[in-house]
N, C-alpha and C positions, 0 to 999 in steps of 0.2 A: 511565474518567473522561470528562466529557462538559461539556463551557462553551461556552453558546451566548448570542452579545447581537446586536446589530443589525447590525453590520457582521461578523461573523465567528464559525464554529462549531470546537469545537476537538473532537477525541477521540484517544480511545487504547486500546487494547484490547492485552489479552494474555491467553497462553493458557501452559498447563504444559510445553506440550512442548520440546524439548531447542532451539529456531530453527532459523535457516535461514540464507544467504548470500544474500540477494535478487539480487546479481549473477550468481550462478551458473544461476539461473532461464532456460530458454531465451524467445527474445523470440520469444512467439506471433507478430508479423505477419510473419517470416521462413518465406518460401516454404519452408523443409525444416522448419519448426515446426508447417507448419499443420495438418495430424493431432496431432499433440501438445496432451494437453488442461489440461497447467499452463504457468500464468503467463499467465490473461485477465485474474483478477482483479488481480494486481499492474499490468497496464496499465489497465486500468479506474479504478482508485486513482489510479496518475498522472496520466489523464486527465479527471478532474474534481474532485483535488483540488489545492490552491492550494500547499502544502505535505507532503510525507512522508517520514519518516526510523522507519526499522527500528533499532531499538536494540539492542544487543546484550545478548546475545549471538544475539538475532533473531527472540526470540517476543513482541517488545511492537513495537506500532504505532502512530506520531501521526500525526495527519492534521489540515491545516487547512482550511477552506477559506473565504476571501475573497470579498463580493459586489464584486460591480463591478468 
């Protein structure tokens, strides 16, 4: 799904497979993580989007994101 107007772009994507626990996700900028090559994108997400919520059971994603 995809809704975008002037002040704000909305989506969501999902995929088949069984989700995830996004908490469980090691936090790439932690100095024992940094060879570890998941979880950039999940900071990435957070980091330039305005909104994000993993719905469960974890394979669908909304994302907002807000000008200004």
């Amino acid at each position: 799904m995809l809704r975008i107007s002037a002040h704000q772009a909305y989506f969501e994507v999902e995929d088949d497979g069984p989700g995830f626990d996004p908490t469980t996700v090691p936090d790439p900028t932690h100095d024992e993580n940094i060879e570890i090559p998941s979880g950039r994108g999940i900071m990435l997400i957070k980091a330039y989007m305005s909104e994000v919520a993993y719905l469960p059971p974890g394979n669908r994603l909304s994302m907002t994101y807000r000008r200004g």
